[in-house]
ZAFILUM-300334 format. One record per residue (C-alpha): x, y, z; residue in three letters. Coordinates in nm, 2 decimals, always signed. Layout:
<pts>
+--------+--------+--------+-----+
:     px :     py :     pz : res :
+--------+--------+--------+-----+
:      X :      Y :      Z : ALA :
...
+--------+--------+--------+-----+
</pts>
This chain:
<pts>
+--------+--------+--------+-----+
:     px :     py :     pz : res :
+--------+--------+--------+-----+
:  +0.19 :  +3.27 :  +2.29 : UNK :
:  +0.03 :  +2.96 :  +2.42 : UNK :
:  +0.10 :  +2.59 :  +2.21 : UNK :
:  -0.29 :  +2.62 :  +2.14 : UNK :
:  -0.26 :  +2.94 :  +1.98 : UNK :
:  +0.01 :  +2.85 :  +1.82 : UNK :
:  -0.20 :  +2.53 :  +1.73 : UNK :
:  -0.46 :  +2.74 :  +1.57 : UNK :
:  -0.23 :  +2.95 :  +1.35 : UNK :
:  -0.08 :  +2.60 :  +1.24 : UNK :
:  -0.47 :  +2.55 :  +1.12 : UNK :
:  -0.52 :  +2.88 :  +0.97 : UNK :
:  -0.21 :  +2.79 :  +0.76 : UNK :
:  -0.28 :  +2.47 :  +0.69 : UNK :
:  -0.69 :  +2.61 :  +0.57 : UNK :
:  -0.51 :  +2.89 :  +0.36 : UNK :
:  -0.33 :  +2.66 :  +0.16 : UNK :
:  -0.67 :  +2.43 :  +0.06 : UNK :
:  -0.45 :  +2.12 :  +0.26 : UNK :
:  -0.73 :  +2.11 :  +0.58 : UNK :
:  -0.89 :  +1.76 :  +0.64 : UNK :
:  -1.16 :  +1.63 :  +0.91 : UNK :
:  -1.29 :  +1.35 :  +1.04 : UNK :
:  -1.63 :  +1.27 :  +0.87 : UNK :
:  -1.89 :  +1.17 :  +1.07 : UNK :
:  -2.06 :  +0.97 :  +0.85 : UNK :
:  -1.98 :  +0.65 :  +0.67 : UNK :
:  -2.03 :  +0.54 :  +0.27 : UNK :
:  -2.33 :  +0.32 :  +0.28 : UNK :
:  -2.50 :  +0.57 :  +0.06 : UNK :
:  -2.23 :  +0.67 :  -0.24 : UNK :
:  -2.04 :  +0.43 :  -0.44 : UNK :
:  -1.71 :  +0.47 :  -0.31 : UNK :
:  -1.36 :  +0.44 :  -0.52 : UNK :
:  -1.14 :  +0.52 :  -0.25 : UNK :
:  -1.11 :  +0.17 :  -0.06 : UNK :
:  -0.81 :  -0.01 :  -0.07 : UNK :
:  -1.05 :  -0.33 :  -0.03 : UNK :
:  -0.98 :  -0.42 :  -0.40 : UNK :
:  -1.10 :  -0.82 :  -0.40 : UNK :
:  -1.40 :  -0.72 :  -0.16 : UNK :
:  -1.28 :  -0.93 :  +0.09 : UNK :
:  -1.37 :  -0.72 :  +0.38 : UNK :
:  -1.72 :  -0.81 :  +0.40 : UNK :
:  -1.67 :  -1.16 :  +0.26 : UNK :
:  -1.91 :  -1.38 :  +0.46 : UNK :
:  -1.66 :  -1.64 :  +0.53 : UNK :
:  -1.45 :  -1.35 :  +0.64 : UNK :
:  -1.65 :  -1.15 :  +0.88 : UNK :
:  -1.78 :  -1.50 :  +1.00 : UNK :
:  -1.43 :  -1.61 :  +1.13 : UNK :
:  -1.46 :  -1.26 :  +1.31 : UNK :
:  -1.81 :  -1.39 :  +1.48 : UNK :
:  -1.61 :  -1.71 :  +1.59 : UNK :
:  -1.37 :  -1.49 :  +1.84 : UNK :
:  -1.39 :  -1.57 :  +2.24 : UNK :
:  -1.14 :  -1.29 :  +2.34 : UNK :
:  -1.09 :  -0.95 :  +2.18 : UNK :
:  -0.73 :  -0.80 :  +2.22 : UNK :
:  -0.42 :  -1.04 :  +2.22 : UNK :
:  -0.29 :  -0.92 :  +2.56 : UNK :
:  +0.04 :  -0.79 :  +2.53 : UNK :
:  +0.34 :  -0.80 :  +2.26 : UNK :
:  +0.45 :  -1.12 :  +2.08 : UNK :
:  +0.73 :  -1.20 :  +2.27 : UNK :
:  +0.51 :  -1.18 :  +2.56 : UNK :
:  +0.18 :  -1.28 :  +2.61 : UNK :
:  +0.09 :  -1.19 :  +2.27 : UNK :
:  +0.16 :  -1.56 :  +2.16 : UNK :
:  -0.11 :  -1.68 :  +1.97 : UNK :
:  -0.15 :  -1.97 :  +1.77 : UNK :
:  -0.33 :  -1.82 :  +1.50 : UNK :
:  -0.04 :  -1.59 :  +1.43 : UNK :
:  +0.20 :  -1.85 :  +1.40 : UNK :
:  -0.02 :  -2.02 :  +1.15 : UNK :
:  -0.08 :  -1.65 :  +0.95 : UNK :
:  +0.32 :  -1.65 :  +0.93 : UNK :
:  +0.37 :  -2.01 :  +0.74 : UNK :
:  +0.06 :  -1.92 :  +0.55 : UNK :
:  +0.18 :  -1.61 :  +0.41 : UNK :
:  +0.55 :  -1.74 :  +0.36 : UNK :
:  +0.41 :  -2.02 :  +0.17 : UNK :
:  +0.23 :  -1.79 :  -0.10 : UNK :
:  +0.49 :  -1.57 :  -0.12 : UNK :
:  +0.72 :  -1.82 :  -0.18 : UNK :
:  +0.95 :  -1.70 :  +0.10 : UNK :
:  +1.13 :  -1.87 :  +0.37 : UNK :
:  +0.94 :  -1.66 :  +0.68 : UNK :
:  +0.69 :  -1.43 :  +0.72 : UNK :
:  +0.71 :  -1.15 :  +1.05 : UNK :
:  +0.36 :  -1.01 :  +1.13 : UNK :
:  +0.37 :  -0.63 :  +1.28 : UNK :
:  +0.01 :  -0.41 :  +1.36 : UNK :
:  -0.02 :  -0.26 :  +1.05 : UNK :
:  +0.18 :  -0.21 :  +0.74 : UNK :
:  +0.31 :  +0.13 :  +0.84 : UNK :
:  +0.47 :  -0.04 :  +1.12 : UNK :
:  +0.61 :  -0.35 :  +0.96 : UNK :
:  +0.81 :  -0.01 :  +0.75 : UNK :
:  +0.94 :  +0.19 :  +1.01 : UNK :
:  +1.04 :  -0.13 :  +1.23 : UNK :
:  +1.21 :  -0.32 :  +0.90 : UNK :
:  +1.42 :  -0.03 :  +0.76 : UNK :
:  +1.63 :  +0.09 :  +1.01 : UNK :
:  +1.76 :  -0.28 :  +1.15 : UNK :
:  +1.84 :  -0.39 :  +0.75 : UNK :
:  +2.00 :  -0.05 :  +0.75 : UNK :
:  +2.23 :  -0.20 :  +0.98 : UNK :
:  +2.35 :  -0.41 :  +0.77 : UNK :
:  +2.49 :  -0.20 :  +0.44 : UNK :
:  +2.66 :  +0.10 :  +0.42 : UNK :
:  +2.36 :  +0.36 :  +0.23 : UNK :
:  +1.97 :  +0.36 :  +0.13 : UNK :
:  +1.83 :  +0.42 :  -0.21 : UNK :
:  +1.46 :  +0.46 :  -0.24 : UNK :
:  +1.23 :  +0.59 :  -0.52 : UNK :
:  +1.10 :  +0.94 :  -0.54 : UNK :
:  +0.76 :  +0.84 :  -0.48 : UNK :
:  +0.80 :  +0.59 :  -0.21 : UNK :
:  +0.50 :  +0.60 :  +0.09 : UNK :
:  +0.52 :  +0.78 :  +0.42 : UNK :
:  +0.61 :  +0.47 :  +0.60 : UNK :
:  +0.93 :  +0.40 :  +0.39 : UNK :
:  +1.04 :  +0.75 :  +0.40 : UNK :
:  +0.97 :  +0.75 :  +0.76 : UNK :
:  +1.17 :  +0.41 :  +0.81 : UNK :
:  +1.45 :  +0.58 :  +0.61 : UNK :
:  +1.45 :  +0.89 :  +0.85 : UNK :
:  +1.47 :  +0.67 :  +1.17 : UNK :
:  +1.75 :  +0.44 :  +1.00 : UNK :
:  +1.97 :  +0.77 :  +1.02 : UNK :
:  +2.18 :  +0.61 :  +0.75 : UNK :
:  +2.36 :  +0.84 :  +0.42 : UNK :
:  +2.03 :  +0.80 :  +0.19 : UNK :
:  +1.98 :  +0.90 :  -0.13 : UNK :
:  +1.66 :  +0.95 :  -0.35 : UNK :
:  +1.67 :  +0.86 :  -0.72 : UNK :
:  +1.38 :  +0.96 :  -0.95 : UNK :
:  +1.04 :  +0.76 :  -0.97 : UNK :
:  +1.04 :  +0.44 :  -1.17 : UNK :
:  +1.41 :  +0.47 :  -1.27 : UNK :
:  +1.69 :  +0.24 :  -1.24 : UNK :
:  +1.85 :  +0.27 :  -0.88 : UNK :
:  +2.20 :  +0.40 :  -0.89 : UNK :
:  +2.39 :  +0.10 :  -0.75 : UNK :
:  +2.79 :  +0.11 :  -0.74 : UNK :
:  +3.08 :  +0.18 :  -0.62 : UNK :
:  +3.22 :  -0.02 :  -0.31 : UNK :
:  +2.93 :  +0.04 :  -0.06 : UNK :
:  +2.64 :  -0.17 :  +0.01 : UNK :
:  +2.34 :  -0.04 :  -0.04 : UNK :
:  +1.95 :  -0.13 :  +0.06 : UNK :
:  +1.71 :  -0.05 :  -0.23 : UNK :
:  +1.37 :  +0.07 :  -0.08 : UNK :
:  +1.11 :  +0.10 :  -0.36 : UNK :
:  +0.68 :  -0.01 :  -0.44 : UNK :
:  +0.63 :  -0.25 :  -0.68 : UNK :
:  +0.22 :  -0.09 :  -0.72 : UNK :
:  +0.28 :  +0.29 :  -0.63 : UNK :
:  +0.01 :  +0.39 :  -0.37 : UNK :
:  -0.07 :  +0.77 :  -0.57 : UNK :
:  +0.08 :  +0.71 :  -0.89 : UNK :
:  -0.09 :  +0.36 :  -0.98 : UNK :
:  +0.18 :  +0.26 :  -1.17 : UNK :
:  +0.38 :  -0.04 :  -1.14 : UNK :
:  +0.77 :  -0.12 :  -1.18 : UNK :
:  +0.93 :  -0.45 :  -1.28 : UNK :
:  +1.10 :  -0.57 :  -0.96 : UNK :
:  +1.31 :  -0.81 :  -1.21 : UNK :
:  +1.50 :  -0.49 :  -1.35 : UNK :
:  +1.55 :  -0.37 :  -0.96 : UNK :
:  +1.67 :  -0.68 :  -0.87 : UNK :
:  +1.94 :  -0.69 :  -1.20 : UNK :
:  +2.11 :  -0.38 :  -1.06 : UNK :
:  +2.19 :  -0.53 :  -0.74 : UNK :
:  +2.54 :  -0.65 :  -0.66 : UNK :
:  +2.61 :  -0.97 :  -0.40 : UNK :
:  +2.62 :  -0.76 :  -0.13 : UNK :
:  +2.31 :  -0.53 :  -0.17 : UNK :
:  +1.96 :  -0.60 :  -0.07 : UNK :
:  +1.57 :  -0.53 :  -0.19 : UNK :
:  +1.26 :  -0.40 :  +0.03 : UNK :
:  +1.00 :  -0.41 :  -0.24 : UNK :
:  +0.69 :  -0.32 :  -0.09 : UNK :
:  +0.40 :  -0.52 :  -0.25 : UNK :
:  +0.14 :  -0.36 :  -0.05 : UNK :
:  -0.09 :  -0.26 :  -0.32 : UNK :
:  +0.01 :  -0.56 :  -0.58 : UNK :
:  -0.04 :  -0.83 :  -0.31 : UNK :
:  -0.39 :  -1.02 :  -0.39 : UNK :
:  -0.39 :  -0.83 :  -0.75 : UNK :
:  -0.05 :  -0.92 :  -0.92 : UNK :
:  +0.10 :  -1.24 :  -0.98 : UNK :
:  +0.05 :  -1.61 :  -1.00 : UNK :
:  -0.23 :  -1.67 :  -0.72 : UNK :
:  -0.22 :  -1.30 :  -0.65 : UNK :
:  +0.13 :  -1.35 :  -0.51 : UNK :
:  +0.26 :  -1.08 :  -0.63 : UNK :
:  +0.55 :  -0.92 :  -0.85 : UNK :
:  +0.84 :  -1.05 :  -0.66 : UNK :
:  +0.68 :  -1.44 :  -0.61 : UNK :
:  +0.88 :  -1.51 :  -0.90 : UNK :
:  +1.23 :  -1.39 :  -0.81 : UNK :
:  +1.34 :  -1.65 :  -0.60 : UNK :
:  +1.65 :  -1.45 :  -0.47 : UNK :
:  +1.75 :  -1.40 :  -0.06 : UNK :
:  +1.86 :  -1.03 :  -0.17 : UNK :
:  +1.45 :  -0.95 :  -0.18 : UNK :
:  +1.25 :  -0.91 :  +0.10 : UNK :
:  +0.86 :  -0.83 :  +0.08 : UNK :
:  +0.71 :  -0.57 :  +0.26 : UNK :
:  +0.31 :  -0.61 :  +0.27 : UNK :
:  -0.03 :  -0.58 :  +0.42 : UNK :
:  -0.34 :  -0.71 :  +0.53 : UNK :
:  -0.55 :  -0.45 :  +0.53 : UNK :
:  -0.59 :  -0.36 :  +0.19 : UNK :
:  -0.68 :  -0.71 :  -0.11 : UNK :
:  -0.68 :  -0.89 :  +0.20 : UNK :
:  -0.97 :  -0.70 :  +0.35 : UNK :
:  -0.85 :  -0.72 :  +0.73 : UNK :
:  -0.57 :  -0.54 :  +0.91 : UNK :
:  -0.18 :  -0.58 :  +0.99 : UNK :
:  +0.15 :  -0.59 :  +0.79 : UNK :
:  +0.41 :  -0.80 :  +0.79 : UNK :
:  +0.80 :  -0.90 :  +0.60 : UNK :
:  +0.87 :  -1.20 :  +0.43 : UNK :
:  +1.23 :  -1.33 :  +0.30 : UNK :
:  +1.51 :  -1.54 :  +0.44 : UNK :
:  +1.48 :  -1.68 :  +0.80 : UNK :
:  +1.77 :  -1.50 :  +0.93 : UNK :
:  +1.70 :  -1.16 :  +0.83 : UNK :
:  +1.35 :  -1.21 :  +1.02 : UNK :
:  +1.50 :  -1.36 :  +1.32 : UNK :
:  +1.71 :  -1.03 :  +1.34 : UNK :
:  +1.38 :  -0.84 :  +1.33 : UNK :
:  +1.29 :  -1.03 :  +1.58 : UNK :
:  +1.51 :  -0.90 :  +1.81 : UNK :
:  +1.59 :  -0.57 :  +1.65 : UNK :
:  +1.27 :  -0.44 :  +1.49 : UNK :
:  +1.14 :  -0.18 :  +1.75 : UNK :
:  +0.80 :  -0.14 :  +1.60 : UNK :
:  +0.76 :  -0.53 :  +1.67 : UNK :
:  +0.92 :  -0.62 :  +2.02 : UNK :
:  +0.73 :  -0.32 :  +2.20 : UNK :
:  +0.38 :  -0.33 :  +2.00 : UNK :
:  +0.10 :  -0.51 :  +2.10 : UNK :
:  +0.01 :  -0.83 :  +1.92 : UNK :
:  -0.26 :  -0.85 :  +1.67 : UNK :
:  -0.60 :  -1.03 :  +1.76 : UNK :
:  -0.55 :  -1.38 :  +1.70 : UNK :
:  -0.94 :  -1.31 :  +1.57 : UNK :
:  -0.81 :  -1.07 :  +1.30 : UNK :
:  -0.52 :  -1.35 :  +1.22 : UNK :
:  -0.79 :  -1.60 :  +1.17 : UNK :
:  -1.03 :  -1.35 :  +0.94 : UNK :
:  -0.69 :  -1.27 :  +0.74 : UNK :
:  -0.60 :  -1.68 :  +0.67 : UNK :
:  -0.95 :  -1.72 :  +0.50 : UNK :
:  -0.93 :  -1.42 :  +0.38 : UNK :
:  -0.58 :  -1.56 :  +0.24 : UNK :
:  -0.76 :  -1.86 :  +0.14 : UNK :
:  -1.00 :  -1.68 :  -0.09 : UNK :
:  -0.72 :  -1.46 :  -0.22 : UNK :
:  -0.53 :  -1.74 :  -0.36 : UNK :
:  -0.85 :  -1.91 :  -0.53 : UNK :
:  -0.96 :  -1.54 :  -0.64 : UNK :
:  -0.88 :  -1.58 :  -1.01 : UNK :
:  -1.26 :  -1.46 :  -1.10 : UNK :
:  -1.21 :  -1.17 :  -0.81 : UNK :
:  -0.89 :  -1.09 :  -1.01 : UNK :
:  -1.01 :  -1.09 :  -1.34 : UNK :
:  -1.34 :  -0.89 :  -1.24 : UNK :
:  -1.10 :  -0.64 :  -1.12 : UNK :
:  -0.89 :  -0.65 :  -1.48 : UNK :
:  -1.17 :  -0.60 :  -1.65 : UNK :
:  -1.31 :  -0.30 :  -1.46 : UNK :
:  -1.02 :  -0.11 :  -1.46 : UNK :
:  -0.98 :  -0.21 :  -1.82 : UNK :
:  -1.34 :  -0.04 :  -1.89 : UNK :
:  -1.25 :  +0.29 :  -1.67 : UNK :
:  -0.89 :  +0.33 :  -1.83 : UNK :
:  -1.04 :  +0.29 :  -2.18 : UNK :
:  -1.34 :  +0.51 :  -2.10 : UNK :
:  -1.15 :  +0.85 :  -2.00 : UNK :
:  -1.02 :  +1.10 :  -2.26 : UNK :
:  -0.66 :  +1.10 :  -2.33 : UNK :
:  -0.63 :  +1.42 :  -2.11 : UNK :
:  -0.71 :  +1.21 :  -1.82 : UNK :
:  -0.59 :  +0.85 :  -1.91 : UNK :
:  -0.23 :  +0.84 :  -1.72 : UNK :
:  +0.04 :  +0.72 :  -1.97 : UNK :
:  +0.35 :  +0.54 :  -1.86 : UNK :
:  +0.61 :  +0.74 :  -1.89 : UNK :
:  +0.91 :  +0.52 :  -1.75 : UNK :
:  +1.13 :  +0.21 :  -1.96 : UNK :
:  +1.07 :  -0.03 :  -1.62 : UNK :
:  +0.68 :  +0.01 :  -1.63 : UNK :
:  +0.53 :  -0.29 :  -1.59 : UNK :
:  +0.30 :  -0.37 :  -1.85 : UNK :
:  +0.01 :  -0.46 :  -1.58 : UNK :
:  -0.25 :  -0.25 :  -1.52 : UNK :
:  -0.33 :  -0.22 :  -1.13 : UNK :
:  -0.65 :  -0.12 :  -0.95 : UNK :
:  -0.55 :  +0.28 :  -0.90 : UNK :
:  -0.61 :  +0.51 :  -1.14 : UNK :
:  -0.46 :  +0.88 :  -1.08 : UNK :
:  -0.59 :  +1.16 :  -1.27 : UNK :
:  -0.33 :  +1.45 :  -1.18 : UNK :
:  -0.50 :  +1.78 :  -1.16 : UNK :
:  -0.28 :  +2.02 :  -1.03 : UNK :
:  -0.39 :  +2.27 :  -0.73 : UNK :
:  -0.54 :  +2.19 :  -0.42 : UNK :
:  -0.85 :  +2.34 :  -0.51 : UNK :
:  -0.89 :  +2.21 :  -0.85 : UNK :
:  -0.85 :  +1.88 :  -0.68 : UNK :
:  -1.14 :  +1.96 :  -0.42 : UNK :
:  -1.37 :  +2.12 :  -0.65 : UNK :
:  -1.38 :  +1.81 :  -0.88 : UNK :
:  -1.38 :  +1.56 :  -0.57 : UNK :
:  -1.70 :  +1.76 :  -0.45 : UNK :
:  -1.88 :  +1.81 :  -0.78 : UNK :
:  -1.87 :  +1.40 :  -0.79 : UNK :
:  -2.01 :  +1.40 :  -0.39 : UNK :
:  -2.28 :  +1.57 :  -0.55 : UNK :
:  -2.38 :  +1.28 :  -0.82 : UNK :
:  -2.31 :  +0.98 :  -0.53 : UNK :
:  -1.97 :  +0.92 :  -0.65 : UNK :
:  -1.70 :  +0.95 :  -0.36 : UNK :
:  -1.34 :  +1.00 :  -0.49 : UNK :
:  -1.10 :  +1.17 :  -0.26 : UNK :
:  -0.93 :  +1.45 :  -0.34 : UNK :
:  -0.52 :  +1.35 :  -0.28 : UNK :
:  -0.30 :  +1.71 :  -0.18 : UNK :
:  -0.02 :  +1.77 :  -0.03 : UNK :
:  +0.19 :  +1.65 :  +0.16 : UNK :
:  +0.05 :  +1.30 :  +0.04 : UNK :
:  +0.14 :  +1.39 :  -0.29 : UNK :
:  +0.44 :  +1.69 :  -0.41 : UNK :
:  +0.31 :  +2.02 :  -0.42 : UNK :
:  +0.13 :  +2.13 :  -0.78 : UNK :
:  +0.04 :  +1.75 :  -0.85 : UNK :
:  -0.32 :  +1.73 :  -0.63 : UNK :
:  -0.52 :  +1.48 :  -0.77 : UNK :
:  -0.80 :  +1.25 :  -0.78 : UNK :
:  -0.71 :  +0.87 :  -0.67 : UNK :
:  -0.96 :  +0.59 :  -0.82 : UNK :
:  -0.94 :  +0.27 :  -0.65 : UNK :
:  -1.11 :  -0.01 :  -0.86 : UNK :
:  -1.30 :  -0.31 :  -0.70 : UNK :
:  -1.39 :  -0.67 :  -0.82 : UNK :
:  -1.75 :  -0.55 :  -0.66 : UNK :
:  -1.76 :  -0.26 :  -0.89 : UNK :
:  -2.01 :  -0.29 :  -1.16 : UNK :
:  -1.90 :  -0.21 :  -1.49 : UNK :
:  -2.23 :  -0.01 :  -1.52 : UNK :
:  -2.03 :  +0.19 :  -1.25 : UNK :
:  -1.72 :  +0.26 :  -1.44 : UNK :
:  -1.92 :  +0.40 :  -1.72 : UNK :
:  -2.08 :  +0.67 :  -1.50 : UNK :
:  -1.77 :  +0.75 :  -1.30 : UNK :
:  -1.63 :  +0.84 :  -1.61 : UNK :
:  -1.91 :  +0.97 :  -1.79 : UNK :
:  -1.92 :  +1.23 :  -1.47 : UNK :
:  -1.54 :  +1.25 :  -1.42 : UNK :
:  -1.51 :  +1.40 :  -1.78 : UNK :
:  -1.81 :  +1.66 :  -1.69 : UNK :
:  -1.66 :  +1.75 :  -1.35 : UNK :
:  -1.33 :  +1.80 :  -1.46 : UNK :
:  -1.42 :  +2.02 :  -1.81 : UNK :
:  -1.66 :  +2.24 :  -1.54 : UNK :
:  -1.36 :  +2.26 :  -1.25 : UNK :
+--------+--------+--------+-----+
</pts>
């Protein structure tokens, strides 16, 4: 049997179990969409895709340490650290890089890995390539930190499918001296916090380091680390994902820094996004409202909403049902999410209308009694 035939019975499986995906050949423009990650609607800021206008060169031309060198991305970095409150900031690509390339070289430095149940492909990935003793503890708990090893502690603070949101205070109070904290504040950053810094801005503590992005409150693209100098100068010269990936567009770092800019004068982008997802959560039935269910919950209510739904094609029917009525809200199955938990992820913008999170849940209580 041929790789391609074998290919296609990999598809036929993959259709039998209601887990198939395709590319869509068609954008959003005409459906309001709750599945962008853009949650301050920064991305098509004026001010923002201006600063994109303003480029004279497209790619960066090689990796950082090469000709990748750009001023702009030097300027990101002190930007960044200074929000977060952190001595240095390390830009990657993307997020998902700025994972896998951070993991593995702060796995050099303890003796095991600890990481939350529900953590995102990129940290589970990082985990894998550290080829360290790891264990998984369930989602939202305490992490079980003792004995004589050192141990990192790889958790969310805003949890990509669940939406909900743990206190990194408590995760930080179970660490020892000798333990360390990747918190990734990918989907608090912008949101959460004084400024929109964040949970973690206010543990001033070298033990944490900050995973995060650009490309999601930020509106642009690229990840990056922030914490203690040293630890960044070793990923510097140990994180893979960094020394052989091409730079960012110094164009890109420039839309991100007023993008930055906006972010940390976005208190009315903030509170537009509170009080949306206020109206959606108080709008659903109790059958759909998630309910924290953990003692280190935080008590703030993010910008993703996850209405669990159980099989693949529970999860499709309801997703397509809303297509129908304009309403685009992906259908989440495996393996994003475990098997038997398929669902429907919301993502709430400060753009959103509240007139808009009336009839998404108006039609999300029809679609789902009908599925």
């Amino acid at each position: 049997m041929t790789y391609l035939q074998e290919a296609e019975r990999a598809l036929e499986a993959i259709c039998g179990e209601h887990r198939y995906r395709e590319l869509p050949q068609h954008g959003l423009s005409d459906v309001i969409d709750f599945s962008s990650n853009d949650y301050l609607g920064l991305a098509r800021d004026p001010q923002v895709v201006e600063a994109l206008k303003r480029a004279n060169r497209v790619g960066s031309g090689g990796a950082r340490l090469l000709s990748g060198r750009h001023r702009e991305l030097a300027l990101l970095e002190d930007e960044l650290a200074d929000w977060l409150g952190r001595e240095r900031v390390l830009l990657f690509s993307s997020g998902y890089l700025a994972g896998v390339g951070t993991i593995p070289v702060l796995a050099e430095l303890v003796e095991s890995i600890l990481s939350d149940q529900s953590n995102h492909a990129c940290l589970i990935d990082g985990i894998r390539l550290a080829r360290k003793p790891h264990s998984i503890y369930a989602h939202a708990a305490l992490p079980p930190v003792g004995g004589s090893k050192s141990s990192l502690v790889v958790s969310e603070s805003t949890f990509s499918m669940e939406g909900d949101a743990v206190d990194p205070a408590a995760l930080l109070g179970r660490l020892r001296e000798q333990d360390v904290l990747l918190l990734d504040e990918a989907h608090a950053l912008g949101v959460a916090g004084p400024l929109g810094a964040g949970f973690a801005r206010a543990l001033d503590d070298p033990r944490v380091l900050v995973l995060g992005t650009l490309s999601k409150a930020l509106g642009s693209l690229g990840g990056f680390v922030a914490g203690p100098a040293t630890a960044i100068e070793l990923l510097v010269n140990r994180a893979r994902s960094f020394i052989f990936d091409t730079a960012l567009p110094p164009s890109l770092a420039l839309a991100s820094r007023i993008a930055l800019f906006l972010t940390r004068r976005g208190d009315d982008r903030r509170e537009r996004l509170r009080a949306n997802a206020a109206r959606l959560r108080a709008a659903l039935p109790p059958g759909l409202a998630p309910t924290p269910g953990h003692v280190i919950l935080s008590a703030v209510e993010g910008p993703i909403v996850s209405i669990v739904l159980g099989s693949e094609q529970r999860a499709l029917r309801v997703s397509e049902e809303l297509l129908k009525h304009r309403i685009f809200v992906p259908a989440i199955r495996p393996p994003t999410v475990p098997p038997g938990t398929s669902r429907l992820r919301i993502t709430i913008r400060a753009d959103h209308t509240l007139e808009q999170m009336d009839m998404l849940a108006d039609e999300l209580r029809r679609c789902v009694a009908i599925s």
